[in-house]
C-alpha positions in Angstrom: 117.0 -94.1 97.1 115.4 -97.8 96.8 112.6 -96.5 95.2 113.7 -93.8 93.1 113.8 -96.0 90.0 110.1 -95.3 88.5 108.7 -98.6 88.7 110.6 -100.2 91.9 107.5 -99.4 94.2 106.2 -102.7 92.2 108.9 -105.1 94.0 108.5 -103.2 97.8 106.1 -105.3 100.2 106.4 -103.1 102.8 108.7 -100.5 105.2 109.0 -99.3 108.7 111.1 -97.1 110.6 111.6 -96.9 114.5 114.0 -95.0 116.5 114.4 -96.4 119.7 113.3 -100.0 120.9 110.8 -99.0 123.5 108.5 -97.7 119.7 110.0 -100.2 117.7 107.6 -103.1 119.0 104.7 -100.9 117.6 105.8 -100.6 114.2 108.0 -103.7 114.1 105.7 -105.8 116.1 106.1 -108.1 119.5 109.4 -109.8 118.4 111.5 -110.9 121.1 114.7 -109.2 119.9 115.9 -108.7 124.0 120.1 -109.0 124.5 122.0 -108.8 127.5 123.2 -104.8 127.9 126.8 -104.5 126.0 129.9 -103.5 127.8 132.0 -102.1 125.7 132.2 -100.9 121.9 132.9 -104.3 120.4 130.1 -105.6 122.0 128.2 -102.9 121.0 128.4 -103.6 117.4 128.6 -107.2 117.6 124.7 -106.7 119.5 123.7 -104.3 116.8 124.4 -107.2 114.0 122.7 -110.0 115.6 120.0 -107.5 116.4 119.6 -106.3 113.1 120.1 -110.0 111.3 117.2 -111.7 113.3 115.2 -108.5 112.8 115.6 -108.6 109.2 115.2 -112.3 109.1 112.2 -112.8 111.2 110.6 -109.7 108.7 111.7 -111.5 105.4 109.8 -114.5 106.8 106.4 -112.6 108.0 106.2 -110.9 104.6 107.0 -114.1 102.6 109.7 -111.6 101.2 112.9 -112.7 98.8 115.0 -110.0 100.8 114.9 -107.4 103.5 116.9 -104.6 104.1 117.5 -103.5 107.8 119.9 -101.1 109.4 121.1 -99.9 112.3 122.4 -96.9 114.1 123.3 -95.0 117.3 123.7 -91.6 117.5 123.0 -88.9 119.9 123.9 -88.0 124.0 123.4 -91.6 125.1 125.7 -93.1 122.9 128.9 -93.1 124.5 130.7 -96.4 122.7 133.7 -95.3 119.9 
């Protein structure tokens, strides 16, 4: 919905998505994002927002951007933290 607004396209530099880090580094490029495995749920999450903060940081920087908006999920049979 970022770009619904006619017009917002002319404030966008770029976008990506990846699902899963061993794609990511293709679209994302070689950014050495690496984190011990978590243990439990906290840890979890606590990994996901360091992960996604230097992501979106490093990003910002590359693309000389004021802002960049990264998320990040977990979904499906391999996610087994509440």
């Amino acid at each position: 919905a970022l770009q619904a607004i006619p017009g917002a396209s002319c404030y966008a530099t770029c976008g990506a998505v990846a699902y899963g880090p061993k794609r990511a580094s293709a679209v994302l490029g070689s950014l050495d994002l690496s984190q011990d495995k978590p243990t439990d749920g906290a840890a979890y999450k606590a990994s996901k927002n360091t992960w996604t903060k230097h992501l979106a940081r490093a990003k910002r920087q590359e693309v000389g951007a004021t802002w960049c908006v990264c998320e990040s999920g977990a979904c499906g049979p391999t996610f087994n933290f509440p």
